[in-house]
N, C-alpha and C positions, 0 to 999 in steps of 0.2 A: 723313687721310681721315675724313671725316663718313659714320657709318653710320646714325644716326637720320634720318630724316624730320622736317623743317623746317616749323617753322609760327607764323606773325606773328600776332597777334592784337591788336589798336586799341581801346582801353576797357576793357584788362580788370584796372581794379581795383573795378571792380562791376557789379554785377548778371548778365546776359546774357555778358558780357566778362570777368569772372573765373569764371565756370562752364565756361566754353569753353577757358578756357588750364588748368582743373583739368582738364578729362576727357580734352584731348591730351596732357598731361603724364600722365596717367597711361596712356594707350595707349602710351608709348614715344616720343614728339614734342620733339626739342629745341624747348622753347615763348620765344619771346621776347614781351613783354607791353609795350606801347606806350602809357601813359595819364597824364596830368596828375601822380597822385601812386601812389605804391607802393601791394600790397596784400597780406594775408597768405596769399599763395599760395605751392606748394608749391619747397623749396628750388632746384629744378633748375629752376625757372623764370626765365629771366634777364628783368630787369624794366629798363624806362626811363623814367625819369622827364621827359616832355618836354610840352610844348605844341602841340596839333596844328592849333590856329589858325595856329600859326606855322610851318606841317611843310615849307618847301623845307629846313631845314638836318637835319629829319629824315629826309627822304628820301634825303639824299645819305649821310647815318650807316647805312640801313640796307642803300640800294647795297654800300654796302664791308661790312656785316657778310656779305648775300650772296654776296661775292665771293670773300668768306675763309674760305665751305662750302663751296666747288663738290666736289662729288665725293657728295651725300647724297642718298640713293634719292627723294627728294619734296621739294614744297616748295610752301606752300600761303600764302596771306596771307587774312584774315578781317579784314574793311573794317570793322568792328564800333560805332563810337566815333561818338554822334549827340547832339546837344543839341537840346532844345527849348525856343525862346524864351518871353517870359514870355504864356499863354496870351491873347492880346487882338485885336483889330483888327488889322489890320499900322500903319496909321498913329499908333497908340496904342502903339508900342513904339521904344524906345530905337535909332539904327540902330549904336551899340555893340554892342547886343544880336543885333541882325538880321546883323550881319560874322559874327559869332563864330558862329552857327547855322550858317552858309554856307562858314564855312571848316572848320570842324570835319567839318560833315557831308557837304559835296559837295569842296572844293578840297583837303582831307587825301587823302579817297582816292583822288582824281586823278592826287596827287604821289607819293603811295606805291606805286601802280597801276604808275604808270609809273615807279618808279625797281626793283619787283620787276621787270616784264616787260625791263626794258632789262639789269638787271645777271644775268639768268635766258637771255638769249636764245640765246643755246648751248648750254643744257643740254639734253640729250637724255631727263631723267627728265621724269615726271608734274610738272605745276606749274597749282595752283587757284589764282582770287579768287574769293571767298566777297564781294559786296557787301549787306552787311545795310540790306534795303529797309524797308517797313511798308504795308499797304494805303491809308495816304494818301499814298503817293507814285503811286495808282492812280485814285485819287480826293478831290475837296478838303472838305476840313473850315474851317467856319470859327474866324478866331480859330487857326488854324495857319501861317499861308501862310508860313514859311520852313522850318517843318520839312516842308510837303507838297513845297515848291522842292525840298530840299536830297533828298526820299529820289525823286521823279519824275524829279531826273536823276541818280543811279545806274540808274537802271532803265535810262536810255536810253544810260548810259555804258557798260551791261551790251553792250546790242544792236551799238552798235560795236567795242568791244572784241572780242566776239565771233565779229564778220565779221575782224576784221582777223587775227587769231590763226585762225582755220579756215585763214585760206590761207599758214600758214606749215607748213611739216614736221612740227616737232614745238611745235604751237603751245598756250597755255597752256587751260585749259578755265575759263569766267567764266559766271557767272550773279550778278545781283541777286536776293534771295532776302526775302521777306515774313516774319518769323518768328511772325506772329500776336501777339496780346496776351501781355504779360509781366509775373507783378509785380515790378516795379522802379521806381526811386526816381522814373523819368518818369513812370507813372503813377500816382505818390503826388502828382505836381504839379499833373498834370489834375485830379486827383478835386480836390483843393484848391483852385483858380483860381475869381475870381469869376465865380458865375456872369452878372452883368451881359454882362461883356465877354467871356465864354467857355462859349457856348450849349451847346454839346455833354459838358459838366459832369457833366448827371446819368447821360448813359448811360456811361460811364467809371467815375460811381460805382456802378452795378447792377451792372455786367462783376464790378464787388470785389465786392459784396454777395452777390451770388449765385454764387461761386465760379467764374468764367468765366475764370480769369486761368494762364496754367501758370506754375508756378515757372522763375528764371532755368535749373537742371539740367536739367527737363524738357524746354524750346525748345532747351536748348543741344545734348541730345542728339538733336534732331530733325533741327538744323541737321550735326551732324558725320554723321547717315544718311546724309543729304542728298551730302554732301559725299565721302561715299565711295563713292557707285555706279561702278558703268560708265557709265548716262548722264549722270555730270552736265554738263550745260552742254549739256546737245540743246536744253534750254529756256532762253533766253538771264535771260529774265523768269518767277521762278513763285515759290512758294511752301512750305510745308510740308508741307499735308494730303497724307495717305499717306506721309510720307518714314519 
C-alpha cells in the first residue's frame, strides 16, 4: 500500500523541473522525474532517463508504474518539459528541429495525459494535470511559432480534458497554467539569438537586465499553490498571478 501522494514531473533535470520535483519531494511526494538526462536531485526521487520526443514507449512505462501505486492518497502529473526551437522565422528553421519542439512540447503530454488519466480511471482519490503553458501560447511572438503551436495547444487540450473529466464521478481536475517568466537556460537563449531573425531579442534581454525574471523555486512554488487549492481547475486556462 502506497501512502505518499504521487507526483510525475516532465523536465525536471533543470530549471522550472528540478525545482518542482525538489519542493514535492520535500513536502512528502513520492517524486518521479521524467527528463532526457539525470539531475542531482534529492535521493528519494526516482529519476528516468528517457526521451520525450519519443514518449508512446514512455507513456506505456509510466501506465504500469501507475498501476503498481494504486492504493496512494493523490496523484498528480506536471506536463512541465518544453523546448524552444532555434529563435528565427519558421521557414528558416530545420524541420528536425521544428518535430522535436512539437513532440516534446505538445505530443509528450498528450501521451502521458492520457496514459495518467487511463491507468488512474478508478481511482477514487484526488488526481491533477498541471499543463505548463506560457503567455505565448495566448499570444504570437514572432520568430517563435512552434514554441507558441506547441504551449496554444495545451491550453486548448486543457479546455477538453476538462469538459471530459467534469462529467466523470470522480474525474481528474486539469488546468494549463502560464507560469510567467523564468530565469532558465530558455531564456538564456532568447536573450542570445540573433537579433536579425529574432525581433523580440531585446525585450527578453531588459526582462534580465532589470530583474523581471523569478528564479526557477520562486515560479516553482507558485505553481504547486496553484496546484493545491480547492479550486484548481474551475479555470480550465489561467495563470499564476495571485496563486
Amino acid at each position: 500500500m502506497y501512502t505518499a501522494p504521487l507526483a510525475i514531473v516532465t523536465g525536471a533535470s533543470r530549471g522550472l523541473g528540478t525545482a518542482l520535483a525538489e519542493q514535492l519531494a520535500a513536502s512528502g511526494h513520492t517524486v518521479l522525474g521524467l527528463s532526457r538526462r539525470t539531475a542531482a536531485l534529492p535521493a528519494s526521487v526516482e529519476q528516468w532517463p528517457v526521451d520525450l520526443a519519443e514518449a508512446g514507449p514512455v507513456a506505456e512505462r509510466l501506465a504500469q508504474w501507475l498501476r503498481e501505486r494504486r492504493g496512494a492518497p493523490s496523484a498528480v502529473l506536471i506536463n512541465n518539459a518544453g523546448v524552444v526551437s532555434r529563435p528565427a522565422p519558421l521557414e528558416a528553421i530545420d524541420a528536425a528541429d521544428l518535430r522535436n519542439a512539437i513532440r516534446v512540447g505538445l505530443e509528450a503530454p498528450l501521451l502521458l495525459t492520457a496514459a495518467f488519466l487511463a491507468a488512474t480511471a478508478d481511482w477514487t482519490v484526488p488526481r491533477r494535470v498541471m499543463l505548463v503553458s506560457s503567455g505565448l501560447g495566448r499570444r504570437g511572438m514572432a520568430g517563435s511559432a512552434s514554441y507558441c503551436a506547441a504551449k496554444a495547444g495545451l491550453d486548448n487540450l486543457a479546455r477538453a480534458l476538462a469538459l471530459e473529466q467534469a462529467a466523470q464521478p470522480h474525474g481528474a481536475r486539469i488546468a494549463s497554467v502560464a507560469p510567467g517568466v523564468i530565469d532558465t537556460e530558455m531564456q538564456q537563449q532568447l536573450r542570445g539569438a540573433d537579433p536579425v531573425l529574432f525581433p523580440e531579442r531585446e525585450r527578453f534581454a531588459a526582462l534580465h537586465r532589470d530583474g523581471q525574471l523569478d528564479s526557477p523555486a520562486t515560479a516553482a512554488a507558485k505553481l504547486l499553490r496553484l496546484l493545491a487549492r480547492d479550486d484548481y481547475g474551475d479555470e480550465s486556462v489561467t495563470d499564476v498571478r495571485g496563486a
